[in-house]
Residue frames as a rotation matrix with the C-alpha (Angstrom) as fourth column:
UNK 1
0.577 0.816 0.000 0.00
0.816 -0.577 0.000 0.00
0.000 0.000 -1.000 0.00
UNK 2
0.107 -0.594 0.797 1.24
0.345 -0.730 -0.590 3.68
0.932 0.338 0.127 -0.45
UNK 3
-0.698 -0.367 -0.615 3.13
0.693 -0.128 -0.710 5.16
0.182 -0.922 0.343 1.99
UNK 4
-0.640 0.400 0.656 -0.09
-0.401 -0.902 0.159 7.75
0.655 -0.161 0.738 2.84
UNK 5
0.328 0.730 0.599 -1.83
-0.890 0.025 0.456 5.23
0.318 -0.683 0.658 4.43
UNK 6
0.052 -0.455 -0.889 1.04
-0.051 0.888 -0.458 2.98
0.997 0.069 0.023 4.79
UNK 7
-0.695 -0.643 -0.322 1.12
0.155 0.303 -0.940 1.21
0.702 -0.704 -0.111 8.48
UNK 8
-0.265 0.852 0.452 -2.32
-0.889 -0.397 0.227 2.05
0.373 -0.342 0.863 9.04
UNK 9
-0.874 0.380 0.304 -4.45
0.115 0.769 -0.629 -0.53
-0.473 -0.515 -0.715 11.45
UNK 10
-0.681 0.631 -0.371 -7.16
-0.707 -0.437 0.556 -0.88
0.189 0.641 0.744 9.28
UNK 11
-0.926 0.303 0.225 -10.35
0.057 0.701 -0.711 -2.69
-0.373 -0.646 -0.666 10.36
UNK 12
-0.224 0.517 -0.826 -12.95
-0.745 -0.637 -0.197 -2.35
-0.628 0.572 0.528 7.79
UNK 13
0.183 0.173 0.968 -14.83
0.170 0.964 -0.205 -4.62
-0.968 0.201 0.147 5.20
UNK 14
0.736 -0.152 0.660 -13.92
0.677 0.203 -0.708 -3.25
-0.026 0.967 0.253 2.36
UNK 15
-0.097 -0.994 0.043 -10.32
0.994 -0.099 -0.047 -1.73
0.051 0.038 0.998 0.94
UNK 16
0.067 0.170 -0.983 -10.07
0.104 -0.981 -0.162 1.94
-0.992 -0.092 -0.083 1.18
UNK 17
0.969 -0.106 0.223 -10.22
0.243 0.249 -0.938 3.59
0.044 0.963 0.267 -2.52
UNK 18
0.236 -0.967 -0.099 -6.49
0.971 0.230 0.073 4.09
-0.048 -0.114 0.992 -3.49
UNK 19
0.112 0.006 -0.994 -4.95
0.685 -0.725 0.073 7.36
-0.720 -0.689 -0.086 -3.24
UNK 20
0.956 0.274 0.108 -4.76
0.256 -0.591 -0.765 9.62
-0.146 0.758 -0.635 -6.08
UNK 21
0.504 -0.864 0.000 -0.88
-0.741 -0.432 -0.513 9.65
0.443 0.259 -0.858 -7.81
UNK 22
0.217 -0.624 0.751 -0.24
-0.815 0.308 0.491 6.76
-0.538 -0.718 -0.442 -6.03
UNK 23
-0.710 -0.321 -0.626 1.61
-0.586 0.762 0.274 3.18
0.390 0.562 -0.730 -7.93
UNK 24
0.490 0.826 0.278 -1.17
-0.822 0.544 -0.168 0.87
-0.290 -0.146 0.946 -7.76
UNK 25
0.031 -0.111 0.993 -0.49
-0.162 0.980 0.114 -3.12
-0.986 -0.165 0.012 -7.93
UNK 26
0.111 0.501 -0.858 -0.30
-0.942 0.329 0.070 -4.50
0.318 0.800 0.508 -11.34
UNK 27
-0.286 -0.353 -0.891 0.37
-0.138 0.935 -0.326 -7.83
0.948 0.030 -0.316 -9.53
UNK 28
0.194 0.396 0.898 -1.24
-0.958 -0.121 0.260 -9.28
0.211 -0.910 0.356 -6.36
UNK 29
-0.305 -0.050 -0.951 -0.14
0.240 0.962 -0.127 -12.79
0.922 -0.267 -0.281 -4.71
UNK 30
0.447 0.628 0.637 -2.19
-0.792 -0.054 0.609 -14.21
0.416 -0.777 0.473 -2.00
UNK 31
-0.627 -0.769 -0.126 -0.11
-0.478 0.507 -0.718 -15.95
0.615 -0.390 -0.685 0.88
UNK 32
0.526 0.848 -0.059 -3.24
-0.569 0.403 0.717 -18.19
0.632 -0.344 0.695 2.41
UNK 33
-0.857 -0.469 0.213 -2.22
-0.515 0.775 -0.366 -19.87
0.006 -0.423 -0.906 5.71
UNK 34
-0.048 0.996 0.069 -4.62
-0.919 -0.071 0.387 -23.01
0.391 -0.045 0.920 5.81
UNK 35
-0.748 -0.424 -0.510 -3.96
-0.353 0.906 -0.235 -24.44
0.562 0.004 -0.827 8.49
UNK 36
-0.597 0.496 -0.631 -6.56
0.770 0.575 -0.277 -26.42
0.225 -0.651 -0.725 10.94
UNK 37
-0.422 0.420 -0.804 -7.68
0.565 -0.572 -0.595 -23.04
-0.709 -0.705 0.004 12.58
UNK 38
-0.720 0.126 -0.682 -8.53
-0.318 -0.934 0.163 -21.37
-0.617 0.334 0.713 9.33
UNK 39
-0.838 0.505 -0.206 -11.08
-0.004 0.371 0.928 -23.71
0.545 0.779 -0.309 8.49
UNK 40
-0.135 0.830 0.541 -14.56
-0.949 -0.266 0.171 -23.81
0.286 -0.491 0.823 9.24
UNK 41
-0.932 -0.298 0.205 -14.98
-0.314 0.948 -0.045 -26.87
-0.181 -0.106 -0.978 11.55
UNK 42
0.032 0.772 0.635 -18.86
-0.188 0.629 -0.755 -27.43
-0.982 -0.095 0.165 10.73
UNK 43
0.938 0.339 -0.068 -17.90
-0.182 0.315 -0.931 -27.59
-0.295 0.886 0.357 6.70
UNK 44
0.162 -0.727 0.668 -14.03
0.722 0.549 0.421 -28.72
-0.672 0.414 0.614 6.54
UNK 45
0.183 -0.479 0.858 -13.26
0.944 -0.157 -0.289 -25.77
0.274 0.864 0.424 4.20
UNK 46
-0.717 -0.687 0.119 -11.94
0.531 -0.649 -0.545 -21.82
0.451 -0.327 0.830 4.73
UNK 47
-0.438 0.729 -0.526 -13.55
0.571 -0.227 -0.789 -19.57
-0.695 -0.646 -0.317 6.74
UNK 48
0.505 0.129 0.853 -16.10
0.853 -0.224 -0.471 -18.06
0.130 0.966 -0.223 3.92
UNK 49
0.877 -0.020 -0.480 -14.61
-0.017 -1.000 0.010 -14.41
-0.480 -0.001 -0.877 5.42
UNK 50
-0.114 -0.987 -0.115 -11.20
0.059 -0.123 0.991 -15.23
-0.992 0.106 0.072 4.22
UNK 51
-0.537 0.116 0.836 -12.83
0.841 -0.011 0.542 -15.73
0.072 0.993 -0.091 0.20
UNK 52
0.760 0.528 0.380 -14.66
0.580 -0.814 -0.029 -12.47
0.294 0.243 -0.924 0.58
UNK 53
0.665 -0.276 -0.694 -11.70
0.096 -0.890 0.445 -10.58
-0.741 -0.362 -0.565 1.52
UNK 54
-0.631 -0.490 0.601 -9.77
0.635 0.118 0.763 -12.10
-0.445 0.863 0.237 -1.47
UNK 55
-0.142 0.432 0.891 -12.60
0.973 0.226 0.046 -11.12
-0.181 0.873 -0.452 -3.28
UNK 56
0.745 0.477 -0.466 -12.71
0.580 -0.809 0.098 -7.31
-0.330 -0.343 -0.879 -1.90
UNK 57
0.103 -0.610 -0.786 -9.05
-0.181 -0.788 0.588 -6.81
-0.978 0.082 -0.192 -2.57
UNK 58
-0.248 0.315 0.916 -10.04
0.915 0.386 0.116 -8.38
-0.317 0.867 -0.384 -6.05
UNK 59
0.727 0.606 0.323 -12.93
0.673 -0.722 -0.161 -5.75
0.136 0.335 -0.932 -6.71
UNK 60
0.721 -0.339 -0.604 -10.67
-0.120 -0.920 0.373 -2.72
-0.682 -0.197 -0.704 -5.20
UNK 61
-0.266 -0.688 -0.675 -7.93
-0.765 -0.275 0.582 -3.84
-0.586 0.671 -0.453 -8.56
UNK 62
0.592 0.766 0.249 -9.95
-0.165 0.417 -0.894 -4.55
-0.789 0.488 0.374 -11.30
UNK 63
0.857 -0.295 -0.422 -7.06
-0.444 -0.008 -0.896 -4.06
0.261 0.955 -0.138 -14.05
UNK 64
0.415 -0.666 0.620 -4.59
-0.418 0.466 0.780 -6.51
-0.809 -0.582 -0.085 -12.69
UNK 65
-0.118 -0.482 -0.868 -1.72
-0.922 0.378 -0.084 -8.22
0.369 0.791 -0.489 -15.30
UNK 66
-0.018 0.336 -0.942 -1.88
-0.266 0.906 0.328 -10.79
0.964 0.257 0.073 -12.91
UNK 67
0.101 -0.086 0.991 -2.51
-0.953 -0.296 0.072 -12.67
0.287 -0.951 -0.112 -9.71
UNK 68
-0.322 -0.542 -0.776 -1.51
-0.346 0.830 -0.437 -15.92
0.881 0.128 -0.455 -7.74
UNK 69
0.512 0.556 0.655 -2.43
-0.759 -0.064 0.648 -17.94
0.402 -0.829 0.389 -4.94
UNK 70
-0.025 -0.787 -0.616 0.17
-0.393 0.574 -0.718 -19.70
0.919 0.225 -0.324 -2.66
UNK 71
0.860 0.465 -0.212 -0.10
0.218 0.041 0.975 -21.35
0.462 -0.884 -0.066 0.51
UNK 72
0.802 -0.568 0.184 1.78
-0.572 -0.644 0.508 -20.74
-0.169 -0.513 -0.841 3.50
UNK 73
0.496 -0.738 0.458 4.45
0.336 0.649 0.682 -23.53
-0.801 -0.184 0.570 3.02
UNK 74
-0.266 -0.635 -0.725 5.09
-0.506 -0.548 0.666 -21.96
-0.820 0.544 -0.176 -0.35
UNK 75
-0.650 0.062 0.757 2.79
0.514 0.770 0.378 -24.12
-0.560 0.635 -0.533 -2.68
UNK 76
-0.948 0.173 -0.267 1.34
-0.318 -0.567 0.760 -23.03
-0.020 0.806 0.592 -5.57
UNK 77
-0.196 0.858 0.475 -2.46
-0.234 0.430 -0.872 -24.08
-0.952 -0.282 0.117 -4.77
UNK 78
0.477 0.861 0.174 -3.00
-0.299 0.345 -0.890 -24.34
-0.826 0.373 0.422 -8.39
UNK 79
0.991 -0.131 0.025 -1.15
0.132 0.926 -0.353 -27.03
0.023 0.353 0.935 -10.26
UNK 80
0.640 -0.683 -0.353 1.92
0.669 0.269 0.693 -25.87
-0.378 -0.680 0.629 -9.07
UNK 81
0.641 0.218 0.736 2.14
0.668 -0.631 -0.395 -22.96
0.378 0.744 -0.550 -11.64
UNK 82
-0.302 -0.302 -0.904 4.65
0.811 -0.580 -0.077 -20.22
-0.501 -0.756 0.420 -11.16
UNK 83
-0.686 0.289 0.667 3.09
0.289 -0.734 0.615 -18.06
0.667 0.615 0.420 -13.80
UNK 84
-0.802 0.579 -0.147 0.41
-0.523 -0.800 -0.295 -15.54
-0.289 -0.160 0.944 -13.43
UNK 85
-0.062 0.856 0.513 -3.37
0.876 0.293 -0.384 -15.97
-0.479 0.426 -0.768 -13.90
UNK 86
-0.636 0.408 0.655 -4.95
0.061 -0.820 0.569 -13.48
0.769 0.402 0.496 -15.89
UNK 87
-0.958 0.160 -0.240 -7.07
0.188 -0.285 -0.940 -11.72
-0.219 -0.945 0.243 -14.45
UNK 88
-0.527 0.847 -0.071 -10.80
-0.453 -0.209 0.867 -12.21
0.719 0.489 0.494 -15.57
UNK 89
0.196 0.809 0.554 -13.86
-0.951 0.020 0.308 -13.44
0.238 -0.587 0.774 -14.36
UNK 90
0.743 0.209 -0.636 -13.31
-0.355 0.928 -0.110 -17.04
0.568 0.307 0.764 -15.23
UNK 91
-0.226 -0.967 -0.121 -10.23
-0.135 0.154 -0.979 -17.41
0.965 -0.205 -0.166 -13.60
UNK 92
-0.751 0.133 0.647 -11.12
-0.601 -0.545 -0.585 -15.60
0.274 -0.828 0.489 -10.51
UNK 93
0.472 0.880 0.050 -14.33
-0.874 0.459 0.157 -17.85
0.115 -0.118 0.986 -10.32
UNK 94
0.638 0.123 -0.760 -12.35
-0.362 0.919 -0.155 -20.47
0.679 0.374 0.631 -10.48
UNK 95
-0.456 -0.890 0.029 -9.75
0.115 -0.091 -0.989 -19.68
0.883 -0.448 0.144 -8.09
UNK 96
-0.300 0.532 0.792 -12.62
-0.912 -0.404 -0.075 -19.12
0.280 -0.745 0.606 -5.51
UNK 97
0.741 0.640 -0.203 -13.98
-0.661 0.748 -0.052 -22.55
0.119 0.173 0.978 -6.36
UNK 98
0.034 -0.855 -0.517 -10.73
-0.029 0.516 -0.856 -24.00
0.999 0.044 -0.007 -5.78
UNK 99
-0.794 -0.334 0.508 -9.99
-0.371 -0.396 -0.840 -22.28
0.481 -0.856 0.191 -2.30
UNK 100
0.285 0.771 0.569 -13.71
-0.954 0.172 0.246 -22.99
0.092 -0.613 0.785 -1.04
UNK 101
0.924 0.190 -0.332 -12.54
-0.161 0.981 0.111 -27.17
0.347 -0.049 0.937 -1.30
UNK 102
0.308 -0.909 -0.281 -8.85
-0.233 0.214 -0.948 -26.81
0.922 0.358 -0.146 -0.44
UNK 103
0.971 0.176 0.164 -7.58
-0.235 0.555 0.798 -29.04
0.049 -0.813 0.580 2.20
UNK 104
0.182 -0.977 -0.113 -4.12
0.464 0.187 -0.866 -28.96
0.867 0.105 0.487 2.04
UNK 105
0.930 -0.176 -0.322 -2.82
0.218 -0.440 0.871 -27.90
-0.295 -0.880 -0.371 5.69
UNK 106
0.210 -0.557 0.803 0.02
-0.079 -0.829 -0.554 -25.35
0.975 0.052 -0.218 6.04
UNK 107
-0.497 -0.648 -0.577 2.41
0.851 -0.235 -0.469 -24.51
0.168 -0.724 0.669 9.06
UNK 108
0.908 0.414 0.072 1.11
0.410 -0.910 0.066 -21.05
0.093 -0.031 -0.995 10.87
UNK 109
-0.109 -0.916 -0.387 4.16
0.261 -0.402 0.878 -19.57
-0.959 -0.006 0.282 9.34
UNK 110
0.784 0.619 -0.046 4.11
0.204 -0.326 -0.923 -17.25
-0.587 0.714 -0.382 5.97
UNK 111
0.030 -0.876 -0.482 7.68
-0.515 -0.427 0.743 -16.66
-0.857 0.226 -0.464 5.46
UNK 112
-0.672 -0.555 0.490 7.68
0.232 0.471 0.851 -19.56
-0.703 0.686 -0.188 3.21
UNK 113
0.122 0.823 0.555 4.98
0.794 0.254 -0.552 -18.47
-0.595 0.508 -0.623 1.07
UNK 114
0.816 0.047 -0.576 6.27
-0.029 -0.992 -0.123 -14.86
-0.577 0.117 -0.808 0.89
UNK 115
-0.162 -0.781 0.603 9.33
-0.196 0.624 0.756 -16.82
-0.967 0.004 -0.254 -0.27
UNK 116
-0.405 0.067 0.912 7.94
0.729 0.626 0.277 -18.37
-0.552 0.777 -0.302 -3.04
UNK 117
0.890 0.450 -0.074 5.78
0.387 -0.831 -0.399 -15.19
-0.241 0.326 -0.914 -4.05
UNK 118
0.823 -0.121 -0.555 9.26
-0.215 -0.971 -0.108 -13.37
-0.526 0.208 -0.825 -4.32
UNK 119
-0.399 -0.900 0.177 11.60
-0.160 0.258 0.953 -15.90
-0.903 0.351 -0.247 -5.43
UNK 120
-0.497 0.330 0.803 9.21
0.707 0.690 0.154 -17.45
-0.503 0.644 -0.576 -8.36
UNK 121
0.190 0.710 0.678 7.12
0.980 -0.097 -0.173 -14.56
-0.057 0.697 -0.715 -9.29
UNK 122
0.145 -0.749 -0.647 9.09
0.243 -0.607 0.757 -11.39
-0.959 -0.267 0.094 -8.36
UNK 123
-0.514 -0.857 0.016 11.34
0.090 -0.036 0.995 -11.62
-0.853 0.513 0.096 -11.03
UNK 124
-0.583 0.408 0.702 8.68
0.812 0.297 0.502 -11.70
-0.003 0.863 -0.505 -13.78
UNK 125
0.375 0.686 -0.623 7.39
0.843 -0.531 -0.078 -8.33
-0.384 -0.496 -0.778 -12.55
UNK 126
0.046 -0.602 0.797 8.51
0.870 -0.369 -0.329 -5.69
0.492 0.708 0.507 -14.80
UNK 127
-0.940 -0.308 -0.150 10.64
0.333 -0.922 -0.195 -2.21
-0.078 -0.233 0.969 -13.72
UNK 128
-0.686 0.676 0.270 7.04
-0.450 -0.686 0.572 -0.38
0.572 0.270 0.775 -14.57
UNK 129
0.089 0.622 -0.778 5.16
0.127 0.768 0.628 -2.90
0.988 -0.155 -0.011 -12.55
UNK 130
-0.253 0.066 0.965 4.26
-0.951 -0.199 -0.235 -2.77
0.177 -0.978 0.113 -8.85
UNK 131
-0.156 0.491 -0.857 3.77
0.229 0.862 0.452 -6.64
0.961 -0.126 -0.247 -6.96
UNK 132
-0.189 0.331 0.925 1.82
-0.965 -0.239 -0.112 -6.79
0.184 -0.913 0.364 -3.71
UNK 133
-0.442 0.161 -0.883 1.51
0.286 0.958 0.032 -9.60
0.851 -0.238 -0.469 -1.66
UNK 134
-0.048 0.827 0.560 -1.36
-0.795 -0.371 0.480 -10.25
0.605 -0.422 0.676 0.82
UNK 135
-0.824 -0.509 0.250 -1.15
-0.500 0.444 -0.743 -12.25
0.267 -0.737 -0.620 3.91
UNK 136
0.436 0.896 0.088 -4.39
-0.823 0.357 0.442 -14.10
0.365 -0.265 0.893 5.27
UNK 137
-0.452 -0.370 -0.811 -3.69
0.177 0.854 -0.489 -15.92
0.874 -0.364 -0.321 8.33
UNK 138
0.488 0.534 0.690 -4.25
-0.369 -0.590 0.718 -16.17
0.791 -0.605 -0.091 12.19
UNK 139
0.877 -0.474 -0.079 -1.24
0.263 0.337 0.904 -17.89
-0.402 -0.814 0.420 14.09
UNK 140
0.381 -0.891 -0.247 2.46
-0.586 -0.026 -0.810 -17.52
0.715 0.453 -0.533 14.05
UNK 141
0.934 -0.353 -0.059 4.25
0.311 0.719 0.622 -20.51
-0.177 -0.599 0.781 15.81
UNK 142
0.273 -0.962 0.024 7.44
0.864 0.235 -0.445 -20.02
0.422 0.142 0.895 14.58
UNK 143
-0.175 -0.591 -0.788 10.53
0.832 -0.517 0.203 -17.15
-0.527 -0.619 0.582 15.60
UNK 144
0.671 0.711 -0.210 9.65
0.586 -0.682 -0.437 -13.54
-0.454 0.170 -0.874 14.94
UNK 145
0.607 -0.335 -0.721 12.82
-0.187 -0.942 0.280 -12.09
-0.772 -0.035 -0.634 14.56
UNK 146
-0.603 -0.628 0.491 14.17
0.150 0.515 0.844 -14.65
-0.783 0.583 -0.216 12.15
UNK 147
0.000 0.584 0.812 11.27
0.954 0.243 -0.175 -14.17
-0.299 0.775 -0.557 10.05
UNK 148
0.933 -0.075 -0.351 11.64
0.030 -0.959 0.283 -10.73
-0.358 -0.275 -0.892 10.07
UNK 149
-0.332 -0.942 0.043 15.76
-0.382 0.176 0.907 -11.16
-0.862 0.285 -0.419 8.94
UNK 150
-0.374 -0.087 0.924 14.43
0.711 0.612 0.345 -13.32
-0.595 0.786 -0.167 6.05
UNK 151
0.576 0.754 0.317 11.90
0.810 -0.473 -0.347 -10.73
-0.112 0.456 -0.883 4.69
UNK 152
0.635 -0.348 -0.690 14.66
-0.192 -0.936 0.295 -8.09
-0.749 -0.054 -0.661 4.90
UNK 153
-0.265 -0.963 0.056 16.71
-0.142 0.096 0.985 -9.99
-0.954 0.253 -0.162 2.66
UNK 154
-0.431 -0.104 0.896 14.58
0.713 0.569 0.410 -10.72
-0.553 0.816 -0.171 0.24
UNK 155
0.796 0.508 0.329 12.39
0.579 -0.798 -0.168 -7.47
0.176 0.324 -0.929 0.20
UNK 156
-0.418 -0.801 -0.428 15.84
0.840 -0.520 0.153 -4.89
-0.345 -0.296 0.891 0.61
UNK 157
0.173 0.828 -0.534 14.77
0.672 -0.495 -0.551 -1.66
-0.720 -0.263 -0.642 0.94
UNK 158
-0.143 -0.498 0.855 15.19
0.867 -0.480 -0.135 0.95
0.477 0.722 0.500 -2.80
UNK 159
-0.948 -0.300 -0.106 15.98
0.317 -0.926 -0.205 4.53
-0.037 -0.228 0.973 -2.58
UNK 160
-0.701 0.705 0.110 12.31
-0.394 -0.511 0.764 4.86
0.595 0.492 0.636 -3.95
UNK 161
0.263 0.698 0.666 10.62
-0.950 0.308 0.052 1.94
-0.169 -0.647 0.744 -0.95
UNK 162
-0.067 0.471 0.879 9.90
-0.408 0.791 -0.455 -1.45
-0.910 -0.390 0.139 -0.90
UNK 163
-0.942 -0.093 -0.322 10.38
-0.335 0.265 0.904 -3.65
0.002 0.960 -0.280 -4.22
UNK 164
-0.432 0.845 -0.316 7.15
0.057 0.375 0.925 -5.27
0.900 0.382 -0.210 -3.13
UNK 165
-0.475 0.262 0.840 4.88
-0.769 -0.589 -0.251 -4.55
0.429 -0.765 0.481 -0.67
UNK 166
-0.851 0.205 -0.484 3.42
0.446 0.770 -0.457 -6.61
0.279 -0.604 -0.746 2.20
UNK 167
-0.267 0.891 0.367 0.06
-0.711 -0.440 0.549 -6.61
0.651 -0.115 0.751 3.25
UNK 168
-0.971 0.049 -0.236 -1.59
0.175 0.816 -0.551 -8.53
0.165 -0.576 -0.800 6.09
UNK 169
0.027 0.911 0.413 -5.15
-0.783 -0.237 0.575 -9.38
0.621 -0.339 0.707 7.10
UNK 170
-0.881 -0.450 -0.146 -5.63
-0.388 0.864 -0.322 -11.24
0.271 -0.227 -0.935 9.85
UNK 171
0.228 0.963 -0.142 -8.69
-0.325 0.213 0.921 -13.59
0.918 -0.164 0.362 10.60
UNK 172
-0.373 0.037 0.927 -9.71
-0.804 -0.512 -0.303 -13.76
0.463 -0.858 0.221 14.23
UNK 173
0.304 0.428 -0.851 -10.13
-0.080 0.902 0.425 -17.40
0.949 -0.061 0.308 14.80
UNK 174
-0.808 -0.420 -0.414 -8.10
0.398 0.129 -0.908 -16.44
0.435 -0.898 0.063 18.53
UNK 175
-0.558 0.637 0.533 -11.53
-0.611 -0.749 0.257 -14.53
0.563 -0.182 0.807 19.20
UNK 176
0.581 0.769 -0.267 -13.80
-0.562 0.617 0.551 -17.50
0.588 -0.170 0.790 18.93
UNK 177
0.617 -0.215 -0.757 -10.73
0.286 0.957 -0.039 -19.64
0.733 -0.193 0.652 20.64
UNK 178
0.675 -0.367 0.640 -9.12
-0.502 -0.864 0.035 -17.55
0.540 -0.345 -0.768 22.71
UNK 179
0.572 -0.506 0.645 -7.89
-0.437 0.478 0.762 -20.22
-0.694 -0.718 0.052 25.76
UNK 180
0.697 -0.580 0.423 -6.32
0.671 0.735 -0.099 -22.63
-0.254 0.353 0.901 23.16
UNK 181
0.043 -0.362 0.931 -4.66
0.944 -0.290 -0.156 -20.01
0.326 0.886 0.329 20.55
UNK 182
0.994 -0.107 -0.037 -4.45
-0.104 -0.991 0.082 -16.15
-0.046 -0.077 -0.996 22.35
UNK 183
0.169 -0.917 -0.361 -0.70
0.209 -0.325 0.923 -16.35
-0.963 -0.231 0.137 22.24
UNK 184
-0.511 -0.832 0.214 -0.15
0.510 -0.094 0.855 -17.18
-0.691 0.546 0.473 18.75
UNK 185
0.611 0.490 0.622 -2.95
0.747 -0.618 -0.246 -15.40
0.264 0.615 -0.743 17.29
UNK 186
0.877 0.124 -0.464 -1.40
0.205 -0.970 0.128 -12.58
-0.435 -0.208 -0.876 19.31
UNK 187
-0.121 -0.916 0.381 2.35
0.228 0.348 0.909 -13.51
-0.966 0.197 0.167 17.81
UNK 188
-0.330 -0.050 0.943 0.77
0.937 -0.142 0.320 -13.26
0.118 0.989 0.094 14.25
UNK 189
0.891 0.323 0.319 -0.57
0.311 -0.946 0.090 -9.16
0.331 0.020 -0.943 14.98
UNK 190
0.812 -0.547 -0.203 2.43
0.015 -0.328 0.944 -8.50
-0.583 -0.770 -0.258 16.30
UNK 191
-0.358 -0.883 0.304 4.62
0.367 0.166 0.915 -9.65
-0.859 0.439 0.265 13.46
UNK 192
-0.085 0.524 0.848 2.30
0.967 0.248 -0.056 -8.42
-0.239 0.815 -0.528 10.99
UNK 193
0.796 0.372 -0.477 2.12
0.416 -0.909 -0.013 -5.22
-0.439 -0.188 -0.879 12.25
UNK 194
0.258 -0.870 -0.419 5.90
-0.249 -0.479 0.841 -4.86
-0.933 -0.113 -0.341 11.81
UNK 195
-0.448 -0.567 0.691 6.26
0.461 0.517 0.722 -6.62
-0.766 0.642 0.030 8.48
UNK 196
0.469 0.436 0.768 3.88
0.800 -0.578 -0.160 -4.44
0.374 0.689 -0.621 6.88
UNK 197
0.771 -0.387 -0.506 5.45
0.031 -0.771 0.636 -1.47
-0.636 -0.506 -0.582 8.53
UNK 198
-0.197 -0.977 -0.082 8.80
-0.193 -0.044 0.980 -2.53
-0.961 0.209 -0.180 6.94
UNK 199
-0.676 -0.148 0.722 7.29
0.553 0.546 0.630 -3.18
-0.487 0.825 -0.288 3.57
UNK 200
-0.949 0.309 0.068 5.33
-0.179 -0.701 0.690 -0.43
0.261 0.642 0.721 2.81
UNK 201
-0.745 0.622 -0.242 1.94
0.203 0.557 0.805 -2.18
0.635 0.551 -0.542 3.55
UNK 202
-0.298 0.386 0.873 -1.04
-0.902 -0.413 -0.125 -1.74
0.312 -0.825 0.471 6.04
UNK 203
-0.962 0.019 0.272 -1.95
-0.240 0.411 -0.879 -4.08
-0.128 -0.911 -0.391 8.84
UNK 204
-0.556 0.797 0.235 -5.90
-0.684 -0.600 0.415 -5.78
0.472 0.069 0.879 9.19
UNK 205
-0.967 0.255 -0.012 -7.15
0.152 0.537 -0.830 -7.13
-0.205 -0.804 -0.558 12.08
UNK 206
-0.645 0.741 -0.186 -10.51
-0.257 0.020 0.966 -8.10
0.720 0.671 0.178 11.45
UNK 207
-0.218 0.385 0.897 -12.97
-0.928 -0.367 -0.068 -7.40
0.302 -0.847 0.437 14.25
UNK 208
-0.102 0.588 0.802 -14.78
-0.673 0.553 -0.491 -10.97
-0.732 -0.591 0.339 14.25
UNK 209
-0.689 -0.152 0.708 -15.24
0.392 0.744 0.541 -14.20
-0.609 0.651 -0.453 11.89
């Protein structure tokens, strides 16, 4: 996100509009942790808020070159593809219809996904081109400050910002669970806050499932 509303806590159901003069995305990868907690346990599949916020930061960049969807370990959810989708309807419909059945558990750790988002598709982003990447999780188990060290190395700051920005939403599955899961829910807001900080991006804690 631009640096005008960059580092913002933002809690809201839909994106703000973008600022005027600011570099908009032509690229968007979604880093999807899915593990255990981010499914609904009465239907075995994501919580539906986590496909409506895809689908919001969808609607808020309608002229995308392209977009991806990786989980947290760093798989490509859809046939292992490092290319772009286009961006159309069909796709996008399909990429929803994918995500509503996917059952592939994930560590509650994003580094490797952000990983794969900047080693594999990065590089295919062109000098005129802007890539954002979008977080969508609700634990962090693993070490903060190492993850944090990795993301500096691969995201080095330019004279002009951030080669690619970070974005986080988290989903609030420590609400509904609080006794099991308040640490690491609180472990992912905490690192999220700061990795979007360092990356240009904004922070979203989502109030409730």
């Amino acid at each position: 996100f631009p640096a005008s509303i960059r580092s913002r806590r933002w809690c809201t159901a839909t994106p703000p509009a973008w600022p005027a003069g600011e570099t908009k995305p032509s690229h968007i990868a979604f880093v999807i942790d899915t593990s255990g907690s981010m499914h609904d346990p009465a239907t075995g599949a994501l919580w539906p808020i986590v496909l409506r916020k895809i689908d919001e930061v969808l609607d808020a960049h309608p002229n995308l070159a392209g977009m991806q969807f990786i989980d947290a370990d760093g798989r490509f959810i859809f046939g292992g593809a490092t290319d772009w989708l286009p961006m159309n309807q069909q796709t996008r419909g399909n990429a929803i219809a994918r995500l509503k059945t996917s059952d592939q558990e994930t560590i509650s750790n994003p580094v490797p996904g952000i990983y794969s988002a900047m080693r594999s598709l990065s590089p295919s982003v062109g000098a005129d081109q802007h890539l954002a990447i979008y977080v969508l999780g609700d634990e962090f188990t693993e070490d903060a400050g190492r993850a944090l060290a990795t993301v500096r190395q691969l995201n080095p700051a330019t004279p002009t910002g951030p080669r690619v920005t970070i974005n986080a939403i988290a989903i609030p599955t420590t609400i509904r669970y609080q006794f099991s899961m308040r640490n690491t829910g609180l472990k992912f807001s905490a690192l999220m806050r700061e990795l979007t900080h360092e990356n240009g991006g904004v922070f979203v804690a989502l109030p409730d499932l």
